[in-house]
C-alpha positions, 0 to 999 in steps of 0.5 A: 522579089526586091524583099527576097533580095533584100532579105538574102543580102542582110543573111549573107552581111550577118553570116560574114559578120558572125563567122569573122566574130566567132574567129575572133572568139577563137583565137582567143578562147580556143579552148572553150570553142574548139568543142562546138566549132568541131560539132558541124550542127552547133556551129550551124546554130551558132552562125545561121540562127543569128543570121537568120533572125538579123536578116527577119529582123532588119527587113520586117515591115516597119510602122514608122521610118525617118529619112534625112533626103536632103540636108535641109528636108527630113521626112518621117513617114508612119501609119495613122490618122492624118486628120489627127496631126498638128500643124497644116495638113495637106487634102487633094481636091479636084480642078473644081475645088467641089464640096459636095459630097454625094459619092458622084462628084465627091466620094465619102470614102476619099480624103477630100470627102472624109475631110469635108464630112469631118470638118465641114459637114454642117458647114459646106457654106463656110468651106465653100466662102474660105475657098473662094477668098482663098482662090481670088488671087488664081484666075480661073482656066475657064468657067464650065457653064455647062457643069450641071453641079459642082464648081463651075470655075475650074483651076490649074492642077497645083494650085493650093488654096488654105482654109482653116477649120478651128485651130487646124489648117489645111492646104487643099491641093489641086490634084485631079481633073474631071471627065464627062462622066465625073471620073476624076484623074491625073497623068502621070507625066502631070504627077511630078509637076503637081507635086513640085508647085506644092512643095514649092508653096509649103515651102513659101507659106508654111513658115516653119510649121510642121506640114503633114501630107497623104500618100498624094495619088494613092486614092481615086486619082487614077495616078497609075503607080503601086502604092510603094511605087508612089511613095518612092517617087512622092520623096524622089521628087523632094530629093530632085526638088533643089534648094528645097527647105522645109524647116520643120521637115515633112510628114507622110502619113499613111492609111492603115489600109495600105500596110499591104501594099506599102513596105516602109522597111523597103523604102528606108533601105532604098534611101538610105542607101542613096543618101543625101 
């Protein structure tokens, strides 16, 4: 619905601008115009067919959009491999910090499993010891004893820990919590917070590097938003976040799978809209 309105509202903006030029055109050139003025279907061609084409064109579905939220945070959002971008990426983990991929605990088919399988696969001990040292400055909320497997050792949703493979960085975010039945989750009213305390950490050890994020949420997380819902509110809270720099700006990088779902056109008209 909001792309239909959208769409309407950049016909009639292009039906203004071209009847005010073709006015413009007359005044001028009377003569040479008057002809196809006077021709009712001519001047329909020559002010609904451009309308028409602008209002397509500036609301299609773009594949990459950039967007200056506040003075000092510029993002760029696009569609690709996050794996693939330089400087430090960002992976949501669970409470636990778990890397066992056996699709009960962890799924092969989320970012935190696909991660560890790619960079970790032969190597879980390494990413498991580069956690442990990165966590000793955290105090656990509690140690599970009864957890049967995975991390017994469980931490406050946001906490960041970094662990490197090779030249690349990754900042491993606490995003969702386990139930009984290994079902992994984040509240809502708890996603805002979250997100808060990792913009607060990229901010305060980053140093000026380039910092890639996911659609955070947009997985198993069971944060309960559309897609393009989730996106608006991931920017809206850099927007609300104040004093927030981030010098190398931010990018958003999103799955291929979700060109469906998410409309970037949407959320360039949305912000831009707003301003900074």
């Amino acid at each position: 619905m909001r792309k239909l309105f959208n769409v309407t509202k950049s016909f009639f903006t292009a039906i203004g601008t071209v009847s005010s030029l073709i006015t413009i055109l007359w005044a001028f050139f009377p003569s040479n115009l008057s002809a196809l003025v006077d021709n009712f279907w001519c001047f329909i061609l020559l002010t609904f067919a451009p309308a028409f084409a602008y209002a397509i064109y500036v609301n299609r579905n773009k594949k990459q959009i950039q967007l200056s939220l506040t003075n000092k945070v510029k993002v760029k959002i696009f569609y690709g491999d996050l794996f693939e971008s330089d400087g430090i990426i960002v992976i949501p983990f669970n409470e636990y910090f778990d890397t066992i991929v056996d699709e009960k605990i962890i799924s092969s088919k989320t970012i935190h499993g696909a991660f560890i399988q790619r960079f970790f696969g032969e190597s879980e001990a390494e990413l498991k010891e580069q956690i442990r040292s990165g966590l000793l400055s955290y105090e656990p909320l509690e140690t599970n004893e009864g957890r049967k497997s995975g991390n017994k050792e469980k931490y406050k949703l946001g906490t960041v820990c970094e662990v490197k493979s090779g030249s690349k960085v990754f900042y491993l975010l606490a995003l969702t919590r386990f139930n009984s039945n290994h079902r992994a989750g984040v509240k809502n009213s708890e996603y805002q917070k979250i997100l808060c305390d990792l913009f607060c950490y990229i901010e305060q050890n980053s140093q000026g590097r380039k910092v890639s994020v996911p659609l955070i949420g947009g997985g198993h997380s069971g944060v309960n938003l559309p897609k393009q819902k989730l996106l608006e509110f991931l920017l809206f809270s850099i927007v609300l976040q104040d004093g927030l720099t981030l010098a190398n700006g931010l990018d958003v990088v999103l799955s291929e799978s979700m060109k469906s779902d998410v409309d970037l056109s949407l959320t360039e008209i949305l912000f831009k809209s707003i301003g900074n």
